[in-house]
N, C-alpha and C positions, 0 to 999 in steps of 0.2 A: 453448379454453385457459382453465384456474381463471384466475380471481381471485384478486390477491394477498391474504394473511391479513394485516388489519389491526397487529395484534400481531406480527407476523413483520417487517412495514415499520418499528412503531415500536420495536424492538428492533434493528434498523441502525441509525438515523435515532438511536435515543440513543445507541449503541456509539459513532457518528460526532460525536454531542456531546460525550460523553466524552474523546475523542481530544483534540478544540478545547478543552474545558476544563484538560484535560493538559497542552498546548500554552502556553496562554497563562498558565499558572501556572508554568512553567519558564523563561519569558520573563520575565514580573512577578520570581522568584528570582535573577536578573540585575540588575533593575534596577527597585526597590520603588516607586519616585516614577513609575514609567509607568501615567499615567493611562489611556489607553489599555487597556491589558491587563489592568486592574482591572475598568474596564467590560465586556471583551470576557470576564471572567470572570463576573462578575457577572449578565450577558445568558446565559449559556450557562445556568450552574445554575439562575436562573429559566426559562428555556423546559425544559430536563429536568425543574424541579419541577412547570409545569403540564402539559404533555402526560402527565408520568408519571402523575399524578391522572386526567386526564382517562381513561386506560388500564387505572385499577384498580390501578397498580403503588401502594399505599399507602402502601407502608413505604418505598419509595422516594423518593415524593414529600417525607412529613415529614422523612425524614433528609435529604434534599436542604435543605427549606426553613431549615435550620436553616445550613445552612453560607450559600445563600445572604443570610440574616440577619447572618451575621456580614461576608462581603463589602458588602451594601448602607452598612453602619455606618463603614467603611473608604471607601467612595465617597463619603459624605456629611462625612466627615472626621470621623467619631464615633471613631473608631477608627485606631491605626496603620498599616501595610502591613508585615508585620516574618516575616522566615523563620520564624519558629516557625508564625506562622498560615502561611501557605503551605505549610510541610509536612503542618502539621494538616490541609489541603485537600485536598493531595497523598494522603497520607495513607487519607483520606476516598473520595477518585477511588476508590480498587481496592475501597473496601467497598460504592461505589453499584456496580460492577460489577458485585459478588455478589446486590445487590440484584434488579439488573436479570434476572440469569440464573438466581434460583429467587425470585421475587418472596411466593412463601409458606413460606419457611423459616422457620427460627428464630434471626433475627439480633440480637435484642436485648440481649444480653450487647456484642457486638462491637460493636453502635452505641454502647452505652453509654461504652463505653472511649474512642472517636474523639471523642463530644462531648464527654467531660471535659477530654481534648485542647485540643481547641478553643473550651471554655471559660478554659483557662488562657493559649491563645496571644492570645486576643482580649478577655478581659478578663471577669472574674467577672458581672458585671451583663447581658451582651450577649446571652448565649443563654439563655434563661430554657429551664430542669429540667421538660419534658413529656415522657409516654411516647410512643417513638419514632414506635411506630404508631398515634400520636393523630389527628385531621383537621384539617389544616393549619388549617381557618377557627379551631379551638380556641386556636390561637397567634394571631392576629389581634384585636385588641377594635375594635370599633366607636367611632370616634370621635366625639364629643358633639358633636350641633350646637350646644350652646350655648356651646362653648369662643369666649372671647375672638377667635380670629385665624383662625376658621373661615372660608371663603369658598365660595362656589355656584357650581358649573360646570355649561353645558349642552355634553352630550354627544348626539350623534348617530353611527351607527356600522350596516353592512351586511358581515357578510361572503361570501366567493363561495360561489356555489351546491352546489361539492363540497364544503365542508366537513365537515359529518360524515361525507362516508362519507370522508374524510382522520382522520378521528378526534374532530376539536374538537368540544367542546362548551359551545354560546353559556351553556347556562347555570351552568358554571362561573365565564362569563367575567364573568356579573351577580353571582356570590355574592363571586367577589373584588371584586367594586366596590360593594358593599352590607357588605362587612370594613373599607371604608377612610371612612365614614360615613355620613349618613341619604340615603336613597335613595326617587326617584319615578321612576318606570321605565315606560314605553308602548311595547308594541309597535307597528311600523310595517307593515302588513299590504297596504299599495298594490300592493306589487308582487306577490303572487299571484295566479296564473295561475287561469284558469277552474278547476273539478276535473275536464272531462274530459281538460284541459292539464295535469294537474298529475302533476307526479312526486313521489311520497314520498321518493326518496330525497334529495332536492336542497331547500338552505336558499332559500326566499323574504323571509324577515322579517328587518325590520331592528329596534330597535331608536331612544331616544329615551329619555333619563338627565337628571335633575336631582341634581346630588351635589352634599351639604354635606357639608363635610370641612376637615380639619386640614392635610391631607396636600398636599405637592407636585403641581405639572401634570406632571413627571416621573413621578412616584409612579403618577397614574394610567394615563398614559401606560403605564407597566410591567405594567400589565392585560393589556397585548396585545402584551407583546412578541416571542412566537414566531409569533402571525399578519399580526405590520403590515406585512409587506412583500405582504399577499395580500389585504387588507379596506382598506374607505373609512372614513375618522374624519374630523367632525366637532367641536372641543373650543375651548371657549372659556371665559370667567370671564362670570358673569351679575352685572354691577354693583346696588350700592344699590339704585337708584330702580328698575331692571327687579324685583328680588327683590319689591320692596312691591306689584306690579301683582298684584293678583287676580284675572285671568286664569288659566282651565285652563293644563294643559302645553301642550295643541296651539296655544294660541294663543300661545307664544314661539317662532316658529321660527328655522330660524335667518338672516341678515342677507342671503344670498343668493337668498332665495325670499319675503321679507317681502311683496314685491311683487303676486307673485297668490296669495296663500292655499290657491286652491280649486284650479288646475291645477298646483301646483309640486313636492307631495309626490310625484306620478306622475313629472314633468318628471325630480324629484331624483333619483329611482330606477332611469330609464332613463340617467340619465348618470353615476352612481355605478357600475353594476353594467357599463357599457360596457367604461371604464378598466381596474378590475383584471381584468375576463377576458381582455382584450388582453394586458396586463401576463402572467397566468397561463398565456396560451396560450403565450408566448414563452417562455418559462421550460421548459414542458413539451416545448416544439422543442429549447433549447440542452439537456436535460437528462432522461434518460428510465433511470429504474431497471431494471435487469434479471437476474433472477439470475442468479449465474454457470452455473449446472445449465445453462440453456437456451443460453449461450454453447456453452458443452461441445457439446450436443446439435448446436450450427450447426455449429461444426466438424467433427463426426464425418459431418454430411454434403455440406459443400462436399468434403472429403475423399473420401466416396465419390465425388461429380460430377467430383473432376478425374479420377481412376482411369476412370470412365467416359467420357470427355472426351478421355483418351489412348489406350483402346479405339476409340472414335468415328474418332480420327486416325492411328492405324493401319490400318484398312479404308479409308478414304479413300484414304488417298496407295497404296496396292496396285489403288484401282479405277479404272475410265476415265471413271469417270462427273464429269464437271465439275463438276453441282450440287451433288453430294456434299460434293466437297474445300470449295464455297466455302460451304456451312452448316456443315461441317467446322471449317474458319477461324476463322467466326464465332463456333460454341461457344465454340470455344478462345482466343478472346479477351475473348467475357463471360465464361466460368470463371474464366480470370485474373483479371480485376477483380473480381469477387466474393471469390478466395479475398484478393488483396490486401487489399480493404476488411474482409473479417471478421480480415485478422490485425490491423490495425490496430485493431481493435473489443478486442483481447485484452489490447493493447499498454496497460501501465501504468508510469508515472514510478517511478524507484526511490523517490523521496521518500516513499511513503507506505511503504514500506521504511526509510529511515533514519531516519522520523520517530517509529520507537516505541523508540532507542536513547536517545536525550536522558532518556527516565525511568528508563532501565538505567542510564546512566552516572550519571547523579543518584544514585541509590540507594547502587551500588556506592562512590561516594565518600564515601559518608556511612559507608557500611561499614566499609571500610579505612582511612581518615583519611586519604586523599588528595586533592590537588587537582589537578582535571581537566577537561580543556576539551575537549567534542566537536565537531571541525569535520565538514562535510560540504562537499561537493565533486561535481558533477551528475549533480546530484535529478532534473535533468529527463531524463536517460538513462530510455528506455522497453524494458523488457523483457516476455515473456509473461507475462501474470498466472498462469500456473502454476508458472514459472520464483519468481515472487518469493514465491509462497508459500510452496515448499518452499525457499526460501533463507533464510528467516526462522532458524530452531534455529541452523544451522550459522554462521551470522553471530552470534548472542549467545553462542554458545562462542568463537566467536574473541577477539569484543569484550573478554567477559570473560577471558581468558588473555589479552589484552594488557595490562589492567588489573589483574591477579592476579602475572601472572610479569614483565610488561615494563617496567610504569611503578616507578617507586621514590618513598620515602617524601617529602617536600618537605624533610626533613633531608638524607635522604641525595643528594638530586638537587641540594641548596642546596651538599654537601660536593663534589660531581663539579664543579663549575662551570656546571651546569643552574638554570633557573629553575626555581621550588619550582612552578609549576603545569607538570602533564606533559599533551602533548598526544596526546587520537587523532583519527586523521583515516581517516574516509569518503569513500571518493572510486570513483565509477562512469563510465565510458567507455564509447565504442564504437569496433571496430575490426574493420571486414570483419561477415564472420558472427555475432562473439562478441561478449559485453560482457563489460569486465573491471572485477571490483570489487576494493576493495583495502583493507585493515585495517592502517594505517601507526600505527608510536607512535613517538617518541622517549625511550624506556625504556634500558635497558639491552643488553637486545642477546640472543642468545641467545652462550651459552656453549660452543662445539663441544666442549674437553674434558670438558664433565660429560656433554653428550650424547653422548660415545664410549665412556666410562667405563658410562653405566648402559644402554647399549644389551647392552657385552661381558658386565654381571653378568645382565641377563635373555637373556641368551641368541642374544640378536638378529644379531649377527655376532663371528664369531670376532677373538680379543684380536690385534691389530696388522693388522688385515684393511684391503687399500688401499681407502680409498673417495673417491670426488668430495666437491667440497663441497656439491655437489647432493643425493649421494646420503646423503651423511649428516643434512643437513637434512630428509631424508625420515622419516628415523626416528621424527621426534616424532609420527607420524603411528598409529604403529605401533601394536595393541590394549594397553593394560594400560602404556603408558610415559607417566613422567613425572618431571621433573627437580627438584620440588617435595619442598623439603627436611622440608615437614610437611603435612597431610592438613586444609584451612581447607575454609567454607562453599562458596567459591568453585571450588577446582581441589582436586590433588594424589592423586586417587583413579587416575589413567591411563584414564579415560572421557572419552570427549567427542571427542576429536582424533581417533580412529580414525572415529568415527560422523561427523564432518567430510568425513574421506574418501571414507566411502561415502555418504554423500547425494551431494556433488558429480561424483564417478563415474555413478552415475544420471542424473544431469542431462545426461550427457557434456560434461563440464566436467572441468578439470584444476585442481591448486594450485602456484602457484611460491611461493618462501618466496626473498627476500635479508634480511641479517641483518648491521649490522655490531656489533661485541662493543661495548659501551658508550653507542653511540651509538643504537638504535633497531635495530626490526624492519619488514617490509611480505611483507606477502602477500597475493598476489593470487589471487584468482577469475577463472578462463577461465570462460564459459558460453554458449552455444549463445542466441541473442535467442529463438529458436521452439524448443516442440518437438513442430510440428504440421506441419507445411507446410514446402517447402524449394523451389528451385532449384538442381538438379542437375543436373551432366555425364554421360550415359550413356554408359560405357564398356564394350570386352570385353577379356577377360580367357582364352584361350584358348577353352574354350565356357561359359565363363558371364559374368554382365554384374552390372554394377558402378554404383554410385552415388556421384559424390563429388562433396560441396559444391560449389556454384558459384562461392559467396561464397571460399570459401579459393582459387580456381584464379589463378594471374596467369597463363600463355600455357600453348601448345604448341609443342610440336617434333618434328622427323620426327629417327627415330635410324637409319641404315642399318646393313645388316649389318658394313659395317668399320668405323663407330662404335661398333659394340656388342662386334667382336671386339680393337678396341685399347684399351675399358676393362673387359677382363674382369679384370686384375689390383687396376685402383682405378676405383671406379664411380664416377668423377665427368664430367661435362660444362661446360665452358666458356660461361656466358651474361654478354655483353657483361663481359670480363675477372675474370667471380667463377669460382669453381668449386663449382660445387652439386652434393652426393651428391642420387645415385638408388637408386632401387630396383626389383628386377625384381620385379613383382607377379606373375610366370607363377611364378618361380623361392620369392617368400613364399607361393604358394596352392596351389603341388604343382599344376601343371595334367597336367603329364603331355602338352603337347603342345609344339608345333613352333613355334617363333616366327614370327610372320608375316614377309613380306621388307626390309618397311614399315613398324617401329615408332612408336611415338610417346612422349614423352615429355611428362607433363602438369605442369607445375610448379607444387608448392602450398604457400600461406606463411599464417605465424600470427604477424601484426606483423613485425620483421625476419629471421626464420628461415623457411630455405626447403629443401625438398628435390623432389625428381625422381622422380616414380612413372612406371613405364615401364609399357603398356598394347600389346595388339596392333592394337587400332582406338577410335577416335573416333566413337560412332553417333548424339552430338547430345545436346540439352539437353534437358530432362524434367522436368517439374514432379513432383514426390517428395512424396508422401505417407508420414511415417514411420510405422511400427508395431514395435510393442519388441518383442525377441527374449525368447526362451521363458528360464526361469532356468535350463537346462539351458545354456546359453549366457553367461550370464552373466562368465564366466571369458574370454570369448572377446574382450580388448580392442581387435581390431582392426578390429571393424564398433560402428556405434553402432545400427543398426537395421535395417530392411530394409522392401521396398516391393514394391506388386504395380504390375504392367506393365501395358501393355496388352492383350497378349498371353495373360492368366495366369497367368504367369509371375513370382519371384519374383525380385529386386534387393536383393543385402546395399548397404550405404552404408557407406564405409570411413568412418575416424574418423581424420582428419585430426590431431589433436594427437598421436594413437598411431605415427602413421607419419613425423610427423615428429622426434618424440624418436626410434624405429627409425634413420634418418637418419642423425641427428647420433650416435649407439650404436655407428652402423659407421663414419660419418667418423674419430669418435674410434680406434677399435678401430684403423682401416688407420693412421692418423697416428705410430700409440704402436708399429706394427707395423714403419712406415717407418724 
């Protein structure tokens, strides 16, 4: 298996800083005196500016260095914390972006414009006028040792053995500490291995620093602050009377080894380098990178092993042979927990899903002169990591149409009796099979006259046509509609809502909309947790066989022939005093055959709605592998997939939300009939 591409790693690993940087700048905009989030900002954009150096990203780096420049000065209380710089930062974030993902373009116009920005929000003096793509040490002066308030530090310092092939490089990490004043430097060479022991690829030397300097024990500390959590540091102040000793460097060591000279440097080195590989290897247990590509690749073959695993267990229970069944068994119960564990391997928090709206809704409010407060609501709801990718698009349409059509001005929401900040709210659950997302605002509401009115002039249903309130909240759905009285940045073009619809079709996922007029909209996201793997009921269907969720099933029931012939007029059955529509699957699927004598009827719900799919046998559970039907199919809404057998045999998988709005289509229809 290749080896990961260095640059490939640290192009995640800054995407992923970025984000944290993003994060904690949208936090600090909230509340400018958290010290905290200044720091947690401040750390970020230094470790992006050193590794990005370290990577060759140049122009990255120095445009980086400069925003961090103006944070450090705001730490130090040189400077204010005040929204202008923070958007400048903000700002700044999507242009390191661009950096990061053509690192040799031609950005120097755009940098130019951000820094002057942020020369204005942070104060004329702060960010000294270098070209962009200069080398950061050029912004750095060397401080004088013979400045008054200078002071001498002895540093000792080892980092772990993989570091450079991590990327780092120790001797960046000496030119930043030779920028921050006069410098005697010795390498510590104890710890290398024989050369027939030795590996090129792996750091042995440590390091041994005399620095006079102007600067803070913080300051130098910030040398290493994207590796301290992986290297041994020794730092201390070398007083007066140590300073005057004219003594070599080796003979200052430091106060832990004073003791035996001649055995310690070894001693120090076997017990510096113990710690953090312990520390590293722990880290690399709780936490192990892997592309998604190779995810995909597992799944597509736990997937073949359970289809072959359901083969296996079909010739088994048909043979006499005992061994068989009971290796038989056993597959199929390591299969299980294997495909178990890898779906859980797949399985991601929505949060890193709702965590990239906060700088949408930021924006958009800046846009529109609205004020707006994005709640979220559980983050820790885990769906497939494919599910949440492609839910991305169709969620920032919505967001935005809540914020475009729902929310209203802070005048006119101050005039309704509304608080002048309008809220949206995120919110993710789970329920059976599905998780439901949901895009709530207390806006205004949707208006069903305007959307009757401009459905009847484009065409969409004829002028006085009876429709549900269901069915007319559908509309907005519809290609090329929209109730936007003028054509903004945002909406108003009739795009977006129909492409809403069909992503989440694809997903086989549904959308419910409630709406009341003035007071707010919510609409909700059905979506399927998996859509690799399932737990299924195998059912028949005259002679063909059926797949239906397991997760939607609540029981069964036997229907006999005079049950079936005294609700031929109203297809309902009585379960514990409700009455639940069914459905004849023989009679939706044109089987063309006989009903068996012995029905069954399987009852399937989607939160509190339930209906009755009638089936002619029960042949047992089935671990389902789905595979997407051809686009010649596509139209076909009432399988969401289909699956191979044991047997070789092919298994549609009905689509539970489709069958149960069918359902409630005919409860209604017989009720309006009655």
């Amino acid at each position: 298996m290749n080896e990961l591409d260095p640059i490939a790693v640290f192009r995640t690993e800054a995407a992923e800083q970025l984000e944290l940087i993003e994060a904690g700048l949208l936090d600090l905009m909230r509340d400018l005196s958290d010290r905290a989030q200044i720091d947690a900002v401040f750390r970020g954009l230094h470790t992006l500016k050193g590794s990005g150096s370290m990577f060759g990203f140049d122009q990255l780096a120095a445009f980086t260095h400069h925003c961090e420049t103006a944070f450090d000065r705001v730490r130090k209380g040189e400077a204010p914390a005040t929204k202008e710089l923070v958007g400048a930062v903000l700002d700044a974030q999507g242009h390191m972006q661009a950096l990061l993902e053509n690192p040799n373009g031609d950005h120097e116009a755009m940098s130019s414009v951000l820094l002057d920005k942020l020369r204005l929000a942070v104060g004329a003096n702060s960010v000294t006028a270098v070209p962009v793509a200069a080398p950061i040490a050029a912004t750095s002066g060397n401080s004088s040792s013979s400045a008054g308030n200078s002071k001498t530090w002895y540093l000792k310092f080892s980092l772990p053995a993989n570091s450079m092939a991590n990327g780092t490089n120790p001797l960046g990490l000496l030119d930043e500490l030779h920028d921050l004043g006069e410098c005697r430097i010795k390498a510590d060479i104890d710890a290398v291995p024989p050369l027939p022991d030795l590996d090129p690829r792996d750091l042995h030397i440590g390091w041994t620093v005399h620095l006079t300097t102007e600067k803070s024990r913080s300051d130098i500390e910030d040398v290493f602050i994207f590796v301290m959590d992986d290297m041994t540091m020794e730092l201390r102040e070398i007083q007066a009377d140590q300073q005057q000793a004219p003594a070599p460097i080796v003979a200052i060591p430091p106060a832990s080894v004073a003791e035996a000279p001649s055995k310690a440097p070894a001693q120090q080195s076997d017990a510096a380098k113990a710690q953090p590989t312990d520390a590293k290897s722990q880290k690399q247990v709780d936490n192990v990178r892997i592309p998604a590509l190779r995810l995909d690749e597992m799944m597509d073959r736990v997937g073949e092993l359970v289809i072959a695993q359901s083969r296996l267990s079909q010739m088994a229970n048909s043979a006499a042979d005992l061994g068989l069944r009971s290796v038989s068994e056993e597959i199929e119960r390591l299969a299980g927990e294997l495909r178990d564990t890898m779906m859980v391997l797949r399985m991601m928090p929505v949060a890193s899903l709702f965590s990239r709206f906060r700088r949408l809704v930021h924006d958009l409010a800046r846009e529109t002169g609205k004020d707006i407060e994005l709640i979220t609501e559980g983050e820790s709801t885990e769906v497939d990591k494919t599910v949440i990718d492609r839910l991305a698009d169709p969620l920032v349409h919505l967001v935005r149409n809540s914020i475009d059509h729902g929310l209203e001005s802070p005048n006119d929401r101050i005039a309704a009796g509304k608080p002048s900040v309008g809220r949206v709210i995120l919110s993710a659950h789970q329920t059976g099979s599905e998780v439901i997302i949901s895009i709530k605002d207390d806006g205004r509401g949707i208006d069903r006259q305007r959307v009757r009115a401009k459905a009847e002039a484009n065409g969409l249903i004829q002028p006085g046509a009876q429709l549900t309130d269901k069915e007319l909240l559908q509309l907005i759905f519809q290609p090329g509609f929209s109730t936007a009285e003028k054509v903004t940045n945002l909406s108003g073009r009739g795009v977006g809502m129909d492409v809403v619809k069909k992503t989440i079709e694809t997903l086989r996922g549904s959308i419910d909309i409630a709406s009341d007029f003035g007071k707010g909209s919510d609409i909700a996201l059905r979506i399927p947790l998996t859509l690799a793997i399932i737990d299924g009921l195998l059912v028949r269907v005259g002679n063909g066989r059926y797949v239906i969720p397991l997760a939607a099933v609540e029981e069964c029931l036997e229907l006999s022939v005079e049950q079936d012939l005294r609700s031929r007029g109203r297809s309902f059955i009585s379960l514990r005093d409700d009455l639940v529509p069914f459905l004849r699957l023989r009679e939706l699927f044109r089987t063309g055959t006989e009903p068996d004598p012995y029905q069954k009827v399987v009852v399937i719900s989607t939160g509190s709605q339930r209906v009755g799919l009638v089936v002619d046998q029960i042949i047992g559970d089935h671990q389902t592998v789905i595979k997407s039907m051809s686009k010649l199919h596509d139209h076909v809404s009432t399988f969401s997939g289909a699956t191979i057998l044991g047997d070789g045999n092919v298994a549609l998988i009905l689509d539970v939300v489709h069958l149960i709005a069918a359902g409630q289509h005919q409860e209604a229809q017989l009720r309006a009939a009655g």
